[in-house]
N, C-alpha and C positions, 0 to 999 in steps of 0.2 A: 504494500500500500504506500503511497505518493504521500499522504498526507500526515502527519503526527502534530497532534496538541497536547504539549506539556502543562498542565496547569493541575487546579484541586477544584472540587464539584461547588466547595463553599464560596471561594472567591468571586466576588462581582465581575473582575474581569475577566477570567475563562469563562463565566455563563455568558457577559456580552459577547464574545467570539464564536461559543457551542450556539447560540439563538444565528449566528448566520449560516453557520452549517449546516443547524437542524431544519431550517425555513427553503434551503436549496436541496436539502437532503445530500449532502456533500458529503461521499467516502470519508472516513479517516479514523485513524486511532489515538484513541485516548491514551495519554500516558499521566498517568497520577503521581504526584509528586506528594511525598513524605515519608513518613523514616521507614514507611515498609518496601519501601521501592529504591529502595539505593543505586541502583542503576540507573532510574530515571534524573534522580538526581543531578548523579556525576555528571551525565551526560548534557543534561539542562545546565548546568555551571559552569560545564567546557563551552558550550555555545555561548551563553551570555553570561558574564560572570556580573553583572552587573547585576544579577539575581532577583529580578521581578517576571511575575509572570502571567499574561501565558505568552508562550515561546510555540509558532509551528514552523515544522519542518518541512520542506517541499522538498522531495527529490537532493537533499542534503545543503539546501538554500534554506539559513535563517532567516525567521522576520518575524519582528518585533511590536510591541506597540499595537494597541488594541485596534484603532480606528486603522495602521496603518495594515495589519492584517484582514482587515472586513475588505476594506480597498483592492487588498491584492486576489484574495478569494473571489473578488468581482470581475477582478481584471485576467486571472488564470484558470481559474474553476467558474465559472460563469455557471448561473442556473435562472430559474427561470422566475425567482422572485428578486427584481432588479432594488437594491438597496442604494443606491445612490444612483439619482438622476440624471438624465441624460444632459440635459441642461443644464449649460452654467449657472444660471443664479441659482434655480431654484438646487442644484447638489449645496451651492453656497450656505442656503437656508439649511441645508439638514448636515454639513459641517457643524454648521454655528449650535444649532443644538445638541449635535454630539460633544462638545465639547462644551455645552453647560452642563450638560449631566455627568459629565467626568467632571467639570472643576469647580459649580457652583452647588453640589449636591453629594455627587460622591466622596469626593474632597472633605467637606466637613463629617460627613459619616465615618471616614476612616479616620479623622480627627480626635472624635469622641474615641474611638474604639480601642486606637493604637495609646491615649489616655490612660484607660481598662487597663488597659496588657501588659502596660507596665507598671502600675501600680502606681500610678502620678498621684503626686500629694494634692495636687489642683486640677484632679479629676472632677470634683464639680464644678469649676468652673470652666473649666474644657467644654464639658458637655453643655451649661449653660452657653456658651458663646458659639459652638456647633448648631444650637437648637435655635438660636437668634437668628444664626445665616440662613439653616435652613426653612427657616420661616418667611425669610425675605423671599427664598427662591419659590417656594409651595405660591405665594402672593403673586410670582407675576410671570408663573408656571398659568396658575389658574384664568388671567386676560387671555393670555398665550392660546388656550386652550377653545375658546371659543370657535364653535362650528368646525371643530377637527377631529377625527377621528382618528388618527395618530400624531404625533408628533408634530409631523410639517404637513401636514394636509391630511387628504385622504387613501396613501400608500406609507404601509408600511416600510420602515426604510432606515437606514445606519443610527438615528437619530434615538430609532427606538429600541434599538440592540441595548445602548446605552441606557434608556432609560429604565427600561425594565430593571436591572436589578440594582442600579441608584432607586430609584421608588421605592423596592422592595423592602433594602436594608434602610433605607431613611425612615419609613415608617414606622421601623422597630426602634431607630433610634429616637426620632421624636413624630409620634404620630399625629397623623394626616388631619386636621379636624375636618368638621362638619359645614365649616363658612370656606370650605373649597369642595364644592362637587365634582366640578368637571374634575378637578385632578385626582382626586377620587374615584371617580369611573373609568379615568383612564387609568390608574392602576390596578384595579380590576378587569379592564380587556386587555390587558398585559397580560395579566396572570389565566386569563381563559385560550390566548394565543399557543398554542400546542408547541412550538419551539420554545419557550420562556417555561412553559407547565413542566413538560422532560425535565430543565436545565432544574429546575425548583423540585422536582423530585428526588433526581438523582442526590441533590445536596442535603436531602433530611436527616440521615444519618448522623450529621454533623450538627446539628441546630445546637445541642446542646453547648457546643462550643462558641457560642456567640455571646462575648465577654458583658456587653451590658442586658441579657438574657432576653432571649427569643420568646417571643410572646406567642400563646397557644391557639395559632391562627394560621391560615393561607397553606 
């Protein structure tokens, strides 16, 4: 097989890269990385030692970087669910979102968490100052959302890879209220979209490992 992804079923960003694969139904092997799999490891640290992940391999070409791998899977493995636009603005538009949901969403959720993890003395105020941003973003997520159906319109597409599991973990971190519907509903046709549903299965296993504790839901 041509294709391997290095990553773990928990991590937000291999589910954003497994949601492109699973959505074109794209061959590959999973390769799971942690201490039972030492070979995955090694091998994922020889490639990148820069040590974040997920890492896929094509035909023994590295490539890195979540959006930069959805891209390339579009550009190599092409299917027939087109995640980035043919059109220049409107890809521009679903760039730009990709990249709020990595840095104005996801970013403060690993904020909080990485907090957790090690024990910060000024974990509450971590997580208060996390829960601040993410409140800014839920706010102008929700105008955003008006008359859409995904992210940037009405296909789904790169924008929502990303979003999905920033939504996901954000709402465990500080959840969603009730004076934002729309982002609300779109978190929920996230979670009913069959590539996203997989990636959140396969990860259950692990819930209990979710340092500010996984709530008894989704």
């Amino acid at each position: 097989m041509s294709l391997a992804l290095y990553g773990h079923p928990f991590s937000s960003y291999t589910q954003k890269v497994l949601i492109a694969l699973y959505e074109n139904e794209t061959p590959h092997e999973f390769r799971l990385l942690g201490p039972d799999t030492p070979h995955h490891m090694a091998e994922w640290q020889r490639r990148w030692p820069i040590g974040q992940f997920p890492l896929l391999v094509d035909d023994g070409r590295s490539i890195v970087e979540t959006t930069i791998i959805i891209e390339y899977l579009q550009l190599v493995h092409p299917g027939p669910v087109r995640l980035l636009p043919e059109d220049p603005r409107r890809a521009l538009d679903v760039r730009f979102l990709d990249r709020f949901f990595d840095l104005h969403v996801m970013h403060w959720v690993q904020h909080a968490v990485r907090a957790a993890l090690k024990g910060d003395p000024t974990k509450r105020e971590v997580c208060a100052d996390s829960q601040k941003k993410l409140e800014l973003a839920y706010a102008w997520l929700e105008e955003q959302l008006a008359d859409r159906t995904w992210a940037a319109g009405a296909d789904f597409s790169l924008a929502d890879c990303a979003a999905a599991p920033s939504l996901f973990y954000a709402d465990w971190t500080h959840r969603i209220s009730e004076i934002y519907p729309r982002l609300r509903a779109y978190r929920a046709r996230l979670l009913a979209r069959p590539s996203f549903a997989r990636a959140v299965d396969a990860a259950r296993p692990y819930r209990p490992n979710f340092p500010l504790g996984a709530p008894d839901r989704d």
